[in-house]
GUMITOR-41216 format. One line per field, with one value per residue (C-alpha): residue in one letter; z, y, x. Coordinates in steps of 0.25 Angstrom, whole numbers, plus 5000, padded with zeros to 4 digits. Example, Ala and Ser with C-alpha at 12.3 -4.5 7.8 and 13.67 -1.06 7.14 Angstrom:
2
res	a_s .
Z	5031_5029 .
Y	4982_4996 .
X	5049_5055 .
END
This chain:
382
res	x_x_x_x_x_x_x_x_x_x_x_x_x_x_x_x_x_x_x_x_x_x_x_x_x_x_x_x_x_x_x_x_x_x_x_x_x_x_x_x_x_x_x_x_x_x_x_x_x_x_x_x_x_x_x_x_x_x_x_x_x_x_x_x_x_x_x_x_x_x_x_x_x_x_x_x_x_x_x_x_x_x_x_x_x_x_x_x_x_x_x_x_x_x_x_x_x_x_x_x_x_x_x_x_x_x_x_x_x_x_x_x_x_x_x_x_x_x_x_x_x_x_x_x_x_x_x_x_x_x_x_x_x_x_x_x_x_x_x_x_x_x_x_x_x_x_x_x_x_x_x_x_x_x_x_x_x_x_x_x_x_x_x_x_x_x_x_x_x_x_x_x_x_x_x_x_x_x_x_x_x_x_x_x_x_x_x_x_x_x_x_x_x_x_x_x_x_x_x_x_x_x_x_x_x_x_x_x_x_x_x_x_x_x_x_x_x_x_x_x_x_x_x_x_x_x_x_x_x_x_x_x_x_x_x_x_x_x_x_x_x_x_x_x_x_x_x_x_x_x_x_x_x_x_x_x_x_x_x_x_x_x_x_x_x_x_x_x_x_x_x_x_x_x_x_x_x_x_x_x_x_x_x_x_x_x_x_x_x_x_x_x_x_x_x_x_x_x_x_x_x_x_x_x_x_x_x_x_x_x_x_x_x_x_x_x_x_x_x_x_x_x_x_x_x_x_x_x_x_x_x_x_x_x_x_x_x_x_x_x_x_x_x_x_x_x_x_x_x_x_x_x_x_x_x_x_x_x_x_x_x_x_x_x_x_x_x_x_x_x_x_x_x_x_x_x_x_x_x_x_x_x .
Z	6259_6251_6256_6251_6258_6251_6258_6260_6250_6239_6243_6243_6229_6240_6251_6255_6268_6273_6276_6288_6282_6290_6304_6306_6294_6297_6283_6282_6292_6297_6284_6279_6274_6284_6288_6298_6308_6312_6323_6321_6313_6324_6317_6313_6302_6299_6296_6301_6307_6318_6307_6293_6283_6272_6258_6260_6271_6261_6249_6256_6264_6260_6265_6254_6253_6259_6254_6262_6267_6264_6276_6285_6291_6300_6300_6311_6325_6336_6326_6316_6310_6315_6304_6300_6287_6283_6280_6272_6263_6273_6273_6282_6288_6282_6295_6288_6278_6269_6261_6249_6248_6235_6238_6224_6231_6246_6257_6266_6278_6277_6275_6286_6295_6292_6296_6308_6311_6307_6316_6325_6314_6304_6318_6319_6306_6309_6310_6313_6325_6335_6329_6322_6309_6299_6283_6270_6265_6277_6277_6262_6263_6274_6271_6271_6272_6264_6258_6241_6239_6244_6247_6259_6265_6263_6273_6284_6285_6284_6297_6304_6299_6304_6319_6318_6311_6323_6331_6324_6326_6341_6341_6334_6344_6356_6351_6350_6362_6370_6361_6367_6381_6380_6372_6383_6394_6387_6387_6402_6406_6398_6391_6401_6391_6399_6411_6402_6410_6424_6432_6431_6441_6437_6441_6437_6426_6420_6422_6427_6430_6445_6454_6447_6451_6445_6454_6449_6441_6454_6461_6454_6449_6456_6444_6450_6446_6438_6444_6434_6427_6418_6406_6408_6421_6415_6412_6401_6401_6394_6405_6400_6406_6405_6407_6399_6385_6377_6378_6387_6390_6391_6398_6412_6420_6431_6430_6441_6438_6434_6421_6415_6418_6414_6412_6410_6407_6417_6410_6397_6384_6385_6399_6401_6391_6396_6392_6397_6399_6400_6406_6418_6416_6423_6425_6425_6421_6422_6430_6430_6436_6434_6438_6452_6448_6448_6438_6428_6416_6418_6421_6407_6400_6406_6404_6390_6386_6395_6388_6388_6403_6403_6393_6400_6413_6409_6419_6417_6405_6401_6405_6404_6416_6421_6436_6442_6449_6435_6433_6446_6444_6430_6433_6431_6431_6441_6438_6446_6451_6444_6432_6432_6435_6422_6413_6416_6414_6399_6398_6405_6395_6384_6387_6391_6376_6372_6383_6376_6360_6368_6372_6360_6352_6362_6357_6341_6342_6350_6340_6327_6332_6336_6322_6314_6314_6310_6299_6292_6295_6289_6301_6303_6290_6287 .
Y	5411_5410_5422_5424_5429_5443_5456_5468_5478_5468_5473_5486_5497_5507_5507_5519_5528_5541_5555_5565_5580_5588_5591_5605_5611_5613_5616_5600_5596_5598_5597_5587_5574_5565_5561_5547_5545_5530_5531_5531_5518_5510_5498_5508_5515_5529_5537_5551_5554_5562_5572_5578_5585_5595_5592_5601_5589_5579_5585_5587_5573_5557_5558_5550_5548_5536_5531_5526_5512_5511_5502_5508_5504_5511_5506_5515_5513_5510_5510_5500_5490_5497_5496_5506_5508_5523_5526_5539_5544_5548_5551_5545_5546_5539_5528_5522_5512_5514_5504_5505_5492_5486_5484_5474_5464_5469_5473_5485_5481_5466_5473_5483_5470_5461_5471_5473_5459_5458_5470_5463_5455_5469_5478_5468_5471_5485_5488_5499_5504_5513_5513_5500_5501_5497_5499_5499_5486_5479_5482_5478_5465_5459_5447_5447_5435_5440_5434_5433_5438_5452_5449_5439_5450_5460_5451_5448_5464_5468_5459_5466_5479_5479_5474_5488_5497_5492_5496_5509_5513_5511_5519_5530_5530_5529_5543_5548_5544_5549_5562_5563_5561_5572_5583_5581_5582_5594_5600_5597_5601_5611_5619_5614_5613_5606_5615_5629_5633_5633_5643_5643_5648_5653_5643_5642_5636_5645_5646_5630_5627_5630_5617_5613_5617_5616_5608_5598_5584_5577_5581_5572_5560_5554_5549_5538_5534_5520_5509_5507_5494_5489_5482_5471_5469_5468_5456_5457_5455_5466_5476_5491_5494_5511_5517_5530_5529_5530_5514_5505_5501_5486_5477_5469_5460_5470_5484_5495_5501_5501_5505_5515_5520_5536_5535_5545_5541_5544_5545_5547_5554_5551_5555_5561_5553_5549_5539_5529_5515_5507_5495_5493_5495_5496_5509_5510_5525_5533_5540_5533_5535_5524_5522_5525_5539_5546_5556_5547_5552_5566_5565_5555_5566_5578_5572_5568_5585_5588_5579_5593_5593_5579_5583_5595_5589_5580_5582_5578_5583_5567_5561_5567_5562_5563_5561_5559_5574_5579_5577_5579_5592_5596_5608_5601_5608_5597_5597_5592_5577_5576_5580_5574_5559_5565_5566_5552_5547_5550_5548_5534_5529_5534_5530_5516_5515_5520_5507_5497_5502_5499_5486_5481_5486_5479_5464_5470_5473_5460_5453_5460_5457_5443_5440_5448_5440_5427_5434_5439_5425_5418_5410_5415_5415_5424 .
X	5393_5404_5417_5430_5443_5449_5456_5450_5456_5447_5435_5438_5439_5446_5455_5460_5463_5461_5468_5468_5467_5477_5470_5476_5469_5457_5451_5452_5441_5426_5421_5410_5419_5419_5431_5434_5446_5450_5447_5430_5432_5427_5420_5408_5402_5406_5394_5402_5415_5423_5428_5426_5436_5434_5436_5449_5453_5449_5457_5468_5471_5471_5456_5447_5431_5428_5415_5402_5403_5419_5425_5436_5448_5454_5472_5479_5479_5471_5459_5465_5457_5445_5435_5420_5412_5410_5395_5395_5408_5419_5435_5444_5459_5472_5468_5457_5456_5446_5438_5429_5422_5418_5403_5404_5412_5410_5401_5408_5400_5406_5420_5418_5412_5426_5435_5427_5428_5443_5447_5456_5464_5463_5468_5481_5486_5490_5503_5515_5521_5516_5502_5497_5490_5482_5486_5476_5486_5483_5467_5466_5473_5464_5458_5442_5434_5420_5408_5408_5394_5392_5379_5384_5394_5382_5373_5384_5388_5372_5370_5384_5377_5364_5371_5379_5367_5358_5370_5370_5356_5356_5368_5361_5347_5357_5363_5350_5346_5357_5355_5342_5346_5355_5346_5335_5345_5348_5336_5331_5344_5350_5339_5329_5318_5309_5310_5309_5297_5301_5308_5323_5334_5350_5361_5376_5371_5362_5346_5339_5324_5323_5324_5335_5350_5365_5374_5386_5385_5391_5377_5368_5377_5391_5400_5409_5423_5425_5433_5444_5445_5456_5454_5463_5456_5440_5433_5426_5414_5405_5403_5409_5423_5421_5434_5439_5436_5423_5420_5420_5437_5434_5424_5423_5414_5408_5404_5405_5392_5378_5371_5368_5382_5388_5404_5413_5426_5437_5451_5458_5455_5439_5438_5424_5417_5404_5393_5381_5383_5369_5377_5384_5399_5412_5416_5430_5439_5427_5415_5401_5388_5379_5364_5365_5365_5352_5356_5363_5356_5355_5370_5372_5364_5372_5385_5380_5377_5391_5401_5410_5409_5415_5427_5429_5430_5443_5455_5469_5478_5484_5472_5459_5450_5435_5433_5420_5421_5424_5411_5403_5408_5398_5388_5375_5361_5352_5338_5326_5326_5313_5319_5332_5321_5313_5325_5333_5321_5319_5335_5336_5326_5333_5346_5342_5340_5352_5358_5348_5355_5368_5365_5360_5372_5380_5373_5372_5388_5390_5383_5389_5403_5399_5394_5405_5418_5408_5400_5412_5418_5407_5404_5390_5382_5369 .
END
């Protein structure tokens, strides 16, 4: 396989950023153009985004038409550097590089695949003062190393591609699996559509089947506080720190509980954001129950339908917080033990698939990036 060594900017017939339409008119956005902020480049494809402007917005603002599988980059900030392939026509902000890749002389998947694999030496560019950053220049002028034929870069970003589409699909069944969890839990216990037929008896909630009573969340479940664990004191070693953010905050050697795991983040501006882990983890600035407790996913579901309770439930104007008896404290409607067994049944089956997609994304994304700096290097050959 014969590569050659050239800059980015050659690949490309066009280079080009983006604009903001002024965010106090409102006659400049929720239209039907697409139109990406930096921070949802993330190494990922675009297939929509956050928010859309009018044609109005469009005509009156630096935003341009980006064109389907055009590779970008985003220059300011903490995001600089961060690359994603858009996979319809989209418009984006003056933070994002844009790249129209010649499909004669290049693939867009091998481009996009480099730059994923030269993020660290890309990121380090960026320069200024308070905020470092990221220019076109400077994106142009990288060096690529990238095979002649077309045909060979087409081969080593196909076998990336297909890592990240498998990736993808699970991604996908796993939101349709949770989106089912929810609609049945919704259904039992909010429509009651299962229990139509039987007699039913006024509460502070409004009419439930008879047998069943409203009480608080802090009846059935017992969320306990995390231990806190600082990042510079973990030991890395693959099991999920869970702090106060939306991902794990870093990784250690031990974990503090026992899967399947609920967190709700403690502190900070994601306080209340609540998800499932299927392996054990380290609870740190948050509130968990784990599989000690009987109700764990009638509790995930109900929480997974009330996210507004868990926003609502912040304290603390600086910093937002959510203390276990924050959430002890939600009205909840208790069914029947027998039907509370029936339901976690049928969920427990299906989000033990939604943990098995998980794991296996783990060792596909594992695998991708153990791969990508050698295929792009030429190191390993297909």
């Amino acid at each position: 396989m014969e590569w050659k060594i050239t800059n980015i900017g050659s690949l490309c017939d066009r280079v080009c950023s983006g604009g903001t339409p002024k965010s106090t008119n409102n006659a400049y956005y929720n239209g039907n153009i697409p139109w990406l902020n930096t921070k949802e480049v993330n190494f990922n494809r675009i297939y929509d985004t956050e928010k859309n402007i009018t044609q109005l917005g469009l005509e009156n603002s630096s935003a341009k038409w980006i064109s389907e599988n055009s590779v970008i980059v985003a220059m300011y900030g903490a995001t600089a550097g961060k690359v994603a392939i858009t996979k319809i026509p989209i418009t984006t902000n003056q933070a994002c590089c844009n790249l129209s890749i010649n499909s004669e002389i290049a693939d867009y998947n091998f481009v996009y695949y480099f730059l994923c694999s030269k993020f660290y030496e890309l990121s380090s560019l960026a320069n200024g003062g308070a905020q470092q950053n990221l220019n076109a220049q400077i994106i142009k002028d990288f060096p690529i190393k990238i095979p002649v034929n077309l045909s060979d870069q087409k081969k080593i970003a196909g076998f990336l591609s297909a890592l990240d589409s498998k990736i993808e699909n699970n991604n996908k069944i796993n939101a349709n699996l949770e989106a089912q969890a929810q609609a049945l839990f919704k259904s039992w216990f909010v429509d009651f559509t299962p229990f139509k037929d039987q007699p039913f008896v006024d509460s502070e909630l409004g009419p439930i089947p008879q047998g069943w009573k409203v009480g608080k969340l802090g009846d059935i479940c017992t969320f306990k506080r995390g231990k806190n664990l600082l990042s510079k004191n973990a030991i890395d070693e693959g099991v999920p720190v869970v702090a106060g953010g939306l991902s794990p905050s870093c990784y250690h050697n031990q974990a503090n509980t026992s899967a399947p795991v609920v967190t709700v983040s403690g502190s900070g501006a994601n306080a209340g954001f609540m998800r499932m882990y299927h392996v054990d983890v380290w609870a740190s600035d948050c509130s968990f129950i784990d599989v000690s407790c009987d109700y764990l996913y009638f509790v995930y579901c109900f929480l997974s339908v009330n996210r507004r309770l868990l926003k609502h439930a912040q304290t603390g104007a600086v910093q937002p917080h959510v203390k276990p008896a924050d959430i002890h404290d939600f009205d909840v409607v208790i069914p029947e033990e027998d039907i509370v067994k029936a339901f976690q049944s049928i969920i427990k089956e299906l989000l033990t698939k939604v943990g098995v997609n998980e794991k296996e994304n783990q060792r596909l994304a594992a695998l991708r990036d153990t791969l990508l700096p050698k295929l792009m290097s030429g190191e390993i050959k297909l």
